[in-house]
C-alpha positions as CSV (number, residue, x, y, z in Angstrom):
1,X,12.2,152.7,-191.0
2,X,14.4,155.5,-193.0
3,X,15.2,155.7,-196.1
4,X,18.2,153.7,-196.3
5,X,17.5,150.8,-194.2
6,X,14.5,150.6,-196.9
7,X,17.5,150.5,-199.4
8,X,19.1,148.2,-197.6
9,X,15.9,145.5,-197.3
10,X,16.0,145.5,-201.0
11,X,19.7,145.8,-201.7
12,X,21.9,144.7,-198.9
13,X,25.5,146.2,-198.7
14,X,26.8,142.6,-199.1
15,X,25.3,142.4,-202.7
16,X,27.0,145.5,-204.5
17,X,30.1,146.4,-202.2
18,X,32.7,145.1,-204.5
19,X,31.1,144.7,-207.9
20,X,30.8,147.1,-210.7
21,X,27.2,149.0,-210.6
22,X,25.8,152.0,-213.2
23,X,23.1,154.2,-211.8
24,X,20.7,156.1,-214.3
25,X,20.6,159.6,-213.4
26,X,18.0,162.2,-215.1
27,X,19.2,164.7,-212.6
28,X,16.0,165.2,-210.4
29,X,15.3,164.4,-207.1
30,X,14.6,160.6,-206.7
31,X,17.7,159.8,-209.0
32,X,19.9,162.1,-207.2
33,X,18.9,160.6,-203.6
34,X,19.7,157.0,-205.0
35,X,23.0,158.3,-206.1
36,X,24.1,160.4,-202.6
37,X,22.7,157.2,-200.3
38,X,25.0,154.5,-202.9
39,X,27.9,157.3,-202.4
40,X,27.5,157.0,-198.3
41,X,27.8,153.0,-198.8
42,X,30.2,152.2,-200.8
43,X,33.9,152.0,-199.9
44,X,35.4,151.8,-203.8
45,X,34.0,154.7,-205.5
46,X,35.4,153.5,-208.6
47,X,33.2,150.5,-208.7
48,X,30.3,153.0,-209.5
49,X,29.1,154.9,-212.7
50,X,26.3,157.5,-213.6
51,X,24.9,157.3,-216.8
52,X,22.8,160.1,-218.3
53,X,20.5,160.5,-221.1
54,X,19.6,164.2,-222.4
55,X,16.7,163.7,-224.8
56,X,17.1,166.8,-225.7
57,X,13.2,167.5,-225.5
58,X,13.4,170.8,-223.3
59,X,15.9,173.4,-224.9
60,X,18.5,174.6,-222.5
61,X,16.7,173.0,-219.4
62,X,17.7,169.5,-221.3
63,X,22.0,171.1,-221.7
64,X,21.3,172.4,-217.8
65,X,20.0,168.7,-216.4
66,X,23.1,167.0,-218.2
67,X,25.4,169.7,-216.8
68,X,23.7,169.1,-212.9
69,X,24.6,165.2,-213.3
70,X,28.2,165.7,-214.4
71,X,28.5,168.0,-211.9
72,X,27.1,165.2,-208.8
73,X,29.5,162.4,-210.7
74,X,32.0,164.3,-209.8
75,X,31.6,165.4,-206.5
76,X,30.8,161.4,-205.5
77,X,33.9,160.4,-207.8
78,X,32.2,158.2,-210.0
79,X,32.1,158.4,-213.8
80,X,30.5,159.8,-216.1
81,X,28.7,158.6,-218.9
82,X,26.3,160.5,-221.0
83,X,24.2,160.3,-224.3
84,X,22.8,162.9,-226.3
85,X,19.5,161.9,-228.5
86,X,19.2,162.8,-232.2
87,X,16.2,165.4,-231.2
88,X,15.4,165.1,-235.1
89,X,14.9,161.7,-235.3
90,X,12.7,161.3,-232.6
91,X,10.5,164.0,-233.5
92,X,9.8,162.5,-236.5
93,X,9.4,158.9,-234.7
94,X,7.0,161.5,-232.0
95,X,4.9,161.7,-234.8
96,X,4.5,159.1,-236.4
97,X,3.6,157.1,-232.9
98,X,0.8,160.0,-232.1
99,X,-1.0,158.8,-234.9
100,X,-1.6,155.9,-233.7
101,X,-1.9,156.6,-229.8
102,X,-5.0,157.3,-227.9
103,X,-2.8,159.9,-225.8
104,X,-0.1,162.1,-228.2
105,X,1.9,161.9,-224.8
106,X,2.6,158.2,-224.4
107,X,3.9,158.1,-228.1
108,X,7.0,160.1,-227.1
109,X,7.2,158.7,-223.8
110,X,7.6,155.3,-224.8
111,X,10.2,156.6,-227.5
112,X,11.9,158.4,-225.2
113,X,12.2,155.3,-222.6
114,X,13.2,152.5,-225.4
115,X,15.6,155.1,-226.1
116,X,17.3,155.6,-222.8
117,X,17.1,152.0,-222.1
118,X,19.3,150.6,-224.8
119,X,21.9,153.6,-223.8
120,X,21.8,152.3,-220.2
121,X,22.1,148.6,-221.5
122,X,24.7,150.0,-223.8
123,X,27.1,151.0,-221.0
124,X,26.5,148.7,-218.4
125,X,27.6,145.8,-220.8
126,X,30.9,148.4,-221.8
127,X,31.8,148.4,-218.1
128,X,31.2,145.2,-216.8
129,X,28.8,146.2,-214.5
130,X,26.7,143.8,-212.2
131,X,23.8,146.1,-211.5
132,X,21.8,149.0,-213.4
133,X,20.2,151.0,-210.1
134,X,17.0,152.9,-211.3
135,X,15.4,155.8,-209.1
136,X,11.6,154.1,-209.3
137,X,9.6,154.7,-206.2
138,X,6.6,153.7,-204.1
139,X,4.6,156.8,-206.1
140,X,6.1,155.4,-209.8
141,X,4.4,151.9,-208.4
142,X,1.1,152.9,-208.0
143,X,0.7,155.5,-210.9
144,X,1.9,152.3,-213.1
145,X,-0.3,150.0,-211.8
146,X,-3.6,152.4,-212.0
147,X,-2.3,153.6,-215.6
148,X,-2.2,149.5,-216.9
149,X,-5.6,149.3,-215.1
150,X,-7.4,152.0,-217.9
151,X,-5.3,150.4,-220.1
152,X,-7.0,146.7,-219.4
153,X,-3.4,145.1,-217.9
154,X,-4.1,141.3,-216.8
155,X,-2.8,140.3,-213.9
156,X,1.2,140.4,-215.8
157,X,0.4,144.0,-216.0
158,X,-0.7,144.4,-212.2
159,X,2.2,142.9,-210.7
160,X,3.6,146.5,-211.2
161,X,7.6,147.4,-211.2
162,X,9.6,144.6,-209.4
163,X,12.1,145.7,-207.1
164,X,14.6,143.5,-209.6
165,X,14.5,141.8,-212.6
166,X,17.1,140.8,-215.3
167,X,18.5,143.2,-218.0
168,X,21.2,141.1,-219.3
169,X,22.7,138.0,-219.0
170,X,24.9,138.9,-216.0
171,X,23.6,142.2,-215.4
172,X,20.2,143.0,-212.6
173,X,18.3,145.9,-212.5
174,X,17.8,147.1,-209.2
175,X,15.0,149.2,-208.2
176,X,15.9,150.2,-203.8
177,X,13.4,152.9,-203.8
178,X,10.6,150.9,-204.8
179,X,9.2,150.9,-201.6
180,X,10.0,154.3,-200.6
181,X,7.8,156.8,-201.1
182,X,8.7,160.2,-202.6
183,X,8.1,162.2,-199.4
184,X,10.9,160.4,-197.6
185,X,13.3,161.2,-200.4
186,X,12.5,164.6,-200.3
187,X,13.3,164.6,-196.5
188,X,16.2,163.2,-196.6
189,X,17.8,165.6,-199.8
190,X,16.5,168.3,-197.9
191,X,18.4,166.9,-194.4
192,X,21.1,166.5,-196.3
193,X,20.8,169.9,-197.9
194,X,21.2,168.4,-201.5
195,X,19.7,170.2,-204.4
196,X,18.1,168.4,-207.5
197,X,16.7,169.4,-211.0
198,X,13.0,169.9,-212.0
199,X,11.3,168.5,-215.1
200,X,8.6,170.5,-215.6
201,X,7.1,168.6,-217.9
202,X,6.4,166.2,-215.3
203,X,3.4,169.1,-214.4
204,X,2.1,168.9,-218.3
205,X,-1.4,167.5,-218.8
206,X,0.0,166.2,-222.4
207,X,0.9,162.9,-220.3
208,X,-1.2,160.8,-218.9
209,X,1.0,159.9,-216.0
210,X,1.1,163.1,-215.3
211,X,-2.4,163.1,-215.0
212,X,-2.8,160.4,-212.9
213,X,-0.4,161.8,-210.6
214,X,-1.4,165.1,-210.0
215,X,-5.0,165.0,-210.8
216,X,-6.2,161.5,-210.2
217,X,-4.5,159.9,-207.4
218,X,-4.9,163.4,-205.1
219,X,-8.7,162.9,-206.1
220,X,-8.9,159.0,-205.0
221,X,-7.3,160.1,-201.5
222,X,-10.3,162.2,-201.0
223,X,-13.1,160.5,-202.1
224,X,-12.0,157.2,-199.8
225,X,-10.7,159.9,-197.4
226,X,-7.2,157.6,-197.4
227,X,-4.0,157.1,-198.9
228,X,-4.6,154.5,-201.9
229,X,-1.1,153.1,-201.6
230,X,-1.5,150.1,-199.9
231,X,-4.6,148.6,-201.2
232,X,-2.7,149.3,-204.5
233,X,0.2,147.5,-203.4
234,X,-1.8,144.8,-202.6
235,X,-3.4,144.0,-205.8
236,X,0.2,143.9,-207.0
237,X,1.1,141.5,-204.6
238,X,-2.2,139.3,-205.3
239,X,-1.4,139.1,-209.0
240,X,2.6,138.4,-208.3
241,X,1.2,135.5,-206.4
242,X,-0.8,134.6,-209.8
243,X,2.4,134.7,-211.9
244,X,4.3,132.2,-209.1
245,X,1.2,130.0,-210.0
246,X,1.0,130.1,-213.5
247,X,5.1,130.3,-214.8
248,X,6.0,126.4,-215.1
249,X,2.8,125.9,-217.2
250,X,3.5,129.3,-219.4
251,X,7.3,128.1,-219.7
252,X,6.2,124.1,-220.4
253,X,3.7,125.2,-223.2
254,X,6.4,127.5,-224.7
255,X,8.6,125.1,-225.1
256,X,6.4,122.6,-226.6
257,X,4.2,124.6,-228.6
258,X,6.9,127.9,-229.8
259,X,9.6,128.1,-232.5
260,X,11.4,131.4,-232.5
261,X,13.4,131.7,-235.5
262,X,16.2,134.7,-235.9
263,X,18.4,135.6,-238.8
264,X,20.9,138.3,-239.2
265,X,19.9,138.7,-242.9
266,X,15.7,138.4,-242.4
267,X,13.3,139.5,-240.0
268,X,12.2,137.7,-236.8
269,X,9.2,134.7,-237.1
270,X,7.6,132.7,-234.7
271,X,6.1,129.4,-235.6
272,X,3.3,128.4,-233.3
273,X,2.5,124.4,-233.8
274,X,-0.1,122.2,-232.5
275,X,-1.5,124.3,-229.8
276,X,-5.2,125.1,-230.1
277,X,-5.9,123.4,-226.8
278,X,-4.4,125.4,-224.4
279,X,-6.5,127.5,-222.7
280,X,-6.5,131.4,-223.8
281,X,-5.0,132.6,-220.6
282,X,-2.4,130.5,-221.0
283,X,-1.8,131.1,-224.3
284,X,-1.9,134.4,-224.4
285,X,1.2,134.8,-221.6
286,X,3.0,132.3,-223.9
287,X,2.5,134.7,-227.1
288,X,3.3,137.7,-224.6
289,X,6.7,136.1,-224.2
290,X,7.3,135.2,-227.8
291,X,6.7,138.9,-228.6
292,X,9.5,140.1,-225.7
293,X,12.1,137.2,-227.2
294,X,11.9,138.6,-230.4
295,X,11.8,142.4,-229.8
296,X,8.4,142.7,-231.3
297,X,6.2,146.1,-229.6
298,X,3.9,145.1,-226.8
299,X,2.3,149.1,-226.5
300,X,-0.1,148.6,-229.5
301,X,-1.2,145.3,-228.5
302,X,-4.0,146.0,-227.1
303,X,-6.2,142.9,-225.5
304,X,-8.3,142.6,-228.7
305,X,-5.2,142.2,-230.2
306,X,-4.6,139.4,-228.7
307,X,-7.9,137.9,-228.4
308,X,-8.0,138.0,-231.9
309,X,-4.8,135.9,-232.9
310,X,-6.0,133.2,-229.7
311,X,-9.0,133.2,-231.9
312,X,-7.2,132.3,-235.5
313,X,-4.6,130.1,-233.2
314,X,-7.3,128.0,-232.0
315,X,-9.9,127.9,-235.1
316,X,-7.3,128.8,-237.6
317,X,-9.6,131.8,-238.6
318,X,-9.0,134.7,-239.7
319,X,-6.4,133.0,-242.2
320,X,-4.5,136.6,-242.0
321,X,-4.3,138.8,-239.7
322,X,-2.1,142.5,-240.0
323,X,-1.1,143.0,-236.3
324,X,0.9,146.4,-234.8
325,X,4.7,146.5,-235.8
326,X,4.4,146.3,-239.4
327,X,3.3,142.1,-238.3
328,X,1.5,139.5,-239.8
329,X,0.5,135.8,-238.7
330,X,-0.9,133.6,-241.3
331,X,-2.7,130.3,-240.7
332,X,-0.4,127.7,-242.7
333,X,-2.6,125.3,-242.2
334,X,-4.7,123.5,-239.1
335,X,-2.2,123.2,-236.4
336,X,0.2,125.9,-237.5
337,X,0.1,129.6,-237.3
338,X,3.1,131.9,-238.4
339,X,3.9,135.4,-237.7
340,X,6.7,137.9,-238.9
341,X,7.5,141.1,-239.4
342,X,7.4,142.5,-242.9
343,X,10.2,144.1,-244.6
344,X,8.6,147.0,-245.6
């Protein structure tokens, strides 16, 4: 199958054709492929946008990338939106996540992607637009799935990137590439006798995707003496099959057991009431969700973490516990534990 009937199997002609769709573009190859194959398939160019972040992380090679993607909007006649990062600011946040990552890569990473997110949210909401279409591919899946593996992902974590998901009310996130591998893309930009930018920090050991990548995957293929991809895939698969399984009861005990309250004037705070039974499991996918409702940062917790407030959920001990994001949950009292995020 090429590479745009893959496209197609995950985002049929009949879906996007006459609605409004953003793509993120960083300017390298897998973004600009997604971008040239949209251009061959749609009929109202005007329908379609390119948004671009520069992060501003790599000097002139940052200006040059932003440049490239204005350039490629242009030439598909499709707008242009584009961001530029306060380089400052997130230097300062760079620093102040490395002390408190294991890796002084993933701090800035996961800056640098919150970042680029809200921009794309930003301007899909400002133009109507139906779909965001991301660039993630068959290679992005499995280098997720092994990196959530070292990092002790349950099987939430091991489902992977899905090929869709909601952003927004009214707005999907489309992933086509997902099951297109990166070789394929480059064939077909090099058929097509497209050219594309290079991040070369995507070669830097500082990350530990990058690691995994070009040091760890390459190394897996030769010791089975096969690609890994599939029996990846598959453990993805196994574990989406888990979370068919287990939603109605995560989204019955969240109703019952969850209070989420939210003020403009004071911090988040979820109430959890009368729920020691439920099994940790189950309770720990509710508190996940509670967490993602309220904005609260899932990085840092770590699966002690989380053992630890099942534990003071469920015995009501410790009666105070300081959790990542400047959080705290308290035991009220036997059947009640509250959390919130401090002011200062």
């Amino acid at each position: 199958m090429d590479i745009v009937e893959q496209f197609k199997r995950i985002w049929p002609i009949e879906s996007f054709h006459s609605v409004s769709i953003l793509i993120g573009v960083s300017g390298g190859s897998d973004s600009v492929a997604l971008t040239r194959i949209i251009q061959s398939l749609v009929t109202q160019p005007n329908y379609v946008s390119i948004a671009h972040f520069n992060h501003q992380l790599r000097g002139g090679n940052s200006d040059a990338d932003e440049e490239f993607t204005e350039r490629l909007a242009a030439e598909c006649g499709f707008r242009f939106f584009c961001e530029r990062s306060n380089s400052a600011l997130l230097q300062t946040e760079k620093e102040q996540s490395n002390r408190t990552s294991s890796n002084r890569g993933e701090g800035l990473e996961s800056l640098a992607r919150k970042d680029r997110y809200e921009f794309f949210c930003r301007i899909a909401k400002q133009i109507g637009a139906r779909y965001l279409a991301l660039a993630h591919t068959r290679d992005d899946q499995v280098e997720t799935i092994l990196h959530r593996i070292f990092r002790g992902a349950g099987w939430r974590g091991l489902q992977g990137i899905p090929s869709s998901r909601e952003l927004e009310t009214g707005i999907t996130l489309i992933r086509p590439f997902v099951k297109t591998d990166k070789a394929t893309i480059l064939e077909y930009l090099d058929n097509c006798g497209q050219d594309f930018r290079t991040d070369e920090s995507n070669f830097s050991g500082e990350f530990t995707r990058n690691r995994i990548r070009n040091e760890l995957i390459p190394l897996i293929n030769e010791i089975f003496d096969k690609d890994i991809t599939e029996s990846v895939e598959s453990v993805a698969e196994i574990s989406r099959d888990v979370a068919d399984y287990l939603s109605p009861q995560i989204e019955d005990s969240f109703e019952r057991h969850i209070k989420i309250s939210k003020h403009e004037s004071n911090p988040a705070e979820i109430r959890i009431v009368h729920s020691a039974g439920l099994e940790t499991l189950i309770l720990t996918e509710v508190l996940h969700s509670a967490w993602k409702k309220c904005g609260w940062p899932l990085q840092q917790m770590t699966r002690q973490k989380w053992m630890l407030l099942c534990q003071q959920i469920q015995t009501s001990e410790p009666n105070h516990i300081n959790l990542p994001g400047n959080l705290t949950s308290h035991a009220v009292d036997a059947s009640t534990i509250v959390i919130r995020q401090n002011n200062h």
